[in-house]
C-alpha positions as CSV (number, residue, x, y, z in Angstrom):
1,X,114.8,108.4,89.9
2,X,113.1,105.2,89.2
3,X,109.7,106.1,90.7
4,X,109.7,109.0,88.0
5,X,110.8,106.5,85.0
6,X,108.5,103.3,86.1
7,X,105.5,104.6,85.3
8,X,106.6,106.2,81.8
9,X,108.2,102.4,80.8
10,X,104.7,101.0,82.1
11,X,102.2,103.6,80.2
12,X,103.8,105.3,78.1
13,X,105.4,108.4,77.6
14,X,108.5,110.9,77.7
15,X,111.0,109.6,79.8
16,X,112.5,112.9,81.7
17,X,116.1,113.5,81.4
18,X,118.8,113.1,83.9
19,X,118.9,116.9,84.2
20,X,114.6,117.1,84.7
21,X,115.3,114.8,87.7
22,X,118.3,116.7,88.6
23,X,120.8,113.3,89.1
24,X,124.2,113.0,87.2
25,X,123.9,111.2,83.9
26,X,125.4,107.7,85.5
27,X,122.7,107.6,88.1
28,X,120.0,108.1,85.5
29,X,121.2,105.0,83.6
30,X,121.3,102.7,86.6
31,X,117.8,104.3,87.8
32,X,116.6,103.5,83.9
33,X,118.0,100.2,84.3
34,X,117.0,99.3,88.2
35,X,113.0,100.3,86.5
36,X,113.5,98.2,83.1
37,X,114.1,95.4,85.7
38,X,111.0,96.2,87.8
39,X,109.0,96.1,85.0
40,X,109.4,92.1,85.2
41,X,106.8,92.0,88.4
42,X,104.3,94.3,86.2
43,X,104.8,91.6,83.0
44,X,104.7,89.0,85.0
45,X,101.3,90.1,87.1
46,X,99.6,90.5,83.4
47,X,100.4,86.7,82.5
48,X,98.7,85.7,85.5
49,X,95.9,87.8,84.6
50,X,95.8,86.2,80.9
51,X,97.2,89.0,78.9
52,X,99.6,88.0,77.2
53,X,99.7,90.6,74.7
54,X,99.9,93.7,77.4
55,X,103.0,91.3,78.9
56,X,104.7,90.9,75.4
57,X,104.6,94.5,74.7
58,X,106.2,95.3,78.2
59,X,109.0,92.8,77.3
60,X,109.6,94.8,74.2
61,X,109.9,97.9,77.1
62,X,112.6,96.2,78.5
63,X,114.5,95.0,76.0
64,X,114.4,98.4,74.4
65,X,116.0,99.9,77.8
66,X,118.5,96.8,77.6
67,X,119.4,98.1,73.7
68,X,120.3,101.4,74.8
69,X,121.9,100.7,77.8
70,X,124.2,98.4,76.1
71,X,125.4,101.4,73.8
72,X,126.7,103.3,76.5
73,X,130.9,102.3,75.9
74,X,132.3,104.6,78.8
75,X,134.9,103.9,81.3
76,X,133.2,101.9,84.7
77,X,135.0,104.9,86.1
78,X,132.7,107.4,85.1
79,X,129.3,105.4,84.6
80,X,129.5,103.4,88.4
81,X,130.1,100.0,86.9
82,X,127.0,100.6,84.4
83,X,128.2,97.3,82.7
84,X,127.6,95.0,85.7
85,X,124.1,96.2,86.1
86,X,123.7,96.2,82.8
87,X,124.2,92.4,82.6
88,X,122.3,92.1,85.5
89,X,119.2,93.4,83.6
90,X,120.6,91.0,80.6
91,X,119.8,88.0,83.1
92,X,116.6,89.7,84.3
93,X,115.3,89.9,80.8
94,X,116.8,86.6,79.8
95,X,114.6,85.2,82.7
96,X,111.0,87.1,81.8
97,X,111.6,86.3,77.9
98,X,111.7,82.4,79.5
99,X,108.6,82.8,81.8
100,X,106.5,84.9,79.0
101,X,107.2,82.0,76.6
102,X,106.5,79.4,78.6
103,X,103.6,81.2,80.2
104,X,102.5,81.8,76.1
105,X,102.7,77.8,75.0
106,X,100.7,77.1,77.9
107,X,97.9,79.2,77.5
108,X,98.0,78.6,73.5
109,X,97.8,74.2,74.5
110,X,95.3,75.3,77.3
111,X,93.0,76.9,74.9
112,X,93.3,74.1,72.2
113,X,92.3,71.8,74.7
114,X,89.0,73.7,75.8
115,X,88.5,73.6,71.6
116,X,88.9,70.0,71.4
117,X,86.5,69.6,74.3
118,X,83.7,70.6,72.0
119,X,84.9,68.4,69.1
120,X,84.7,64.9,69.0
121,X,88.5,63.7,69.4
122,X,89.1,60.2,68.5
123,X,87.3,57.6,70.1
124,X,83.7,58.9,71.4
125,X,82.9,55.2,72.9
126,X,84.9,52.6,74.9
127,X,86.6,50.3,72.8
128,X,85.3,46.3,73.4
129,X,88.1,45.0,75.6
130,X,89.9,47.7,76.6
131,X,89.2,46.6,79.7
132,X,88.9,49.0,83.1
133,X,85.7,50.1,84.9
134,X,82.5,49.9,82.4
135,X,84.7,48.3,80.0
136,X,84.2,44.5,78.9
137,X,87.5,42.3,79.1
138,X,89.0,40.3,76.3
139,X,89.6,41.0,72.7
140,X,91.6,44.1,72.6
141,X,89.8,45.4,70.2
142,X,92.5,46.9,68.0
């Protein structure tokens, strides 16, 4: 089940149905939520890889799969206990929405910081006596 909905959360696509795959419609819903939680290790390869775009939309993927699965309001009797593994992908999503934010400031500080490096930020000569290697003791210079 989730080797047929992977690739469809990861490209694109028409999910199949419970009944194309031939599995009951509880299995379907933990295979559509066991692939939304996969989809973490694709996100998480594209931040290392700098695209933090292609990883944004693939958290929008997830969360998508986490809105419908959270609409499903049936007995744990007949969807398996749906509702645990739906919080599970709750914390799994909670958890990439963390690392693709974090991962996000970071590359937006490291690419003001290569900016800066070809503007003259503050002080372009050592101040007199700052002291430190090449630097004359004494008045502060402040």
């Amino acid at each position: 089940m989730e080797a047929h909905v992977l690739p469809v959360l990861l490209h694109g696509g028409v999910l199949p149905s419970a009944a194309d795959l031939a599995v009951a419609p509880a299995a379907w819903l933990h295979g559509l939520a066991e692939a939304a939680s996969e989809v973490r290790r694709y996100l998480l390869d594209r931040l290392r890889s700098g695209q933090g775009d292609e990883a944004e939309a693939l958290l929008g993927t997830m969360e998508a799969v986490y809105d419908l699965l959270v609409t499903v309001d049936f007995p744990d009797a007949l969807t398996a206990g749906l509702r645990r593994v739906t919080d599970g992908l709750r914390a799994v999503l909670e958890r990439t929405r963390g690392d693709l934010t974090t991962t996000v400031a970071q590359l937006r500080l490291q690419a003001a910081l290569e900016r800066a490096r070809g503007e003259p930020q503050g002080l372009t000569r050592p101040v007199q006596g700052a002291g430190g290697p090449g630097y004359p003791r004494g008045d502060p210079g402040v």
